[in-house]
Steps between C-alpha positions, in 0.01 A plus 500: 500500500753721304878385524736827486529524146154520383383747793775725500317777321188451634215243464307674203413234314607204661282185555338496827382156517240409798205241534212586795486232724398457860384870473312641870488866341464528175546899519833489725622275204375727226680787663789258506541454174436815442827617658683311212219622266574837575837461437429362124536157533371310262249284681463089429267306685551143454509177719859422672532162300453703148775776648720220641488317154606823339764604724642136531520504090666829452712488785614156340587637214709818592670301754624228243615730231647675730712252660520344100675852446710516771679185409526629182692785633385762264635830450412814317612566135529811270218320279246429775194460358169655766388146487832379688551853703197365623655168658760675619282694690258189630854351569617806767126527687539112554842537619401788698139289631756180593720691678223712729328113563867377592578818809120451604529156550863557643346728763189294587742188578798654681377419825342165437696237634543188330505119683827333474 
């Protein structure tokens, strides 16, 4: 849903996105969504495929100019403009995202044995 960044001062006016499929009780899902409703989500119904597409292309691109930027090794400077304060920014969440998807996956395979 919301990674760390976005939902660390709440969920007013983040996307919600949900599709209504396979419902048995249309209320119980109402009051559901509600929940998320209630606490000011912004609510998006559309089909998994359309939120897939979407998250696939903008996931695509933060990722590569991210990892463009990192090999670029880029560093403040006293004329920054906001445009590039900006990258700089994108450039510490994805270092910060990468490194919380490294110790997760870390933890999940610490136990798994491997076949020689």
């Amino acid at each position: 849903m919301f990674g760390p960044e976005s939902g660390k001062e709440g969920w007013n006016g983040l996307p919600l996105v949900y599709e209504k499929v396979r419902i048995r009780d249309h209320a119980l899902c109402d009051n559901y969504l509600g929940i998320f409703q209630a606490e000011g989500c912004r609510m998006v119904e559309m089909s998994c495929q359309e939120h897939d597409e979407m998250a696939a292309k903008s996931q695509f691109l933060a990722h590569t100019f991210g990892r463009i930027l990192a090999e670029m090794g880029i560093e403040s400077t006293p004329m920054d403009t906001k445009g590039f304060q900006t990258l700089l920014q994108l450039l510490e969440k994805l270092d910060l995202a990468l490194k919380a998807v490294r110790e997760k996956l870390l933890e999940r395979t610490k136990d798994v044995e491997l076949d020689d």
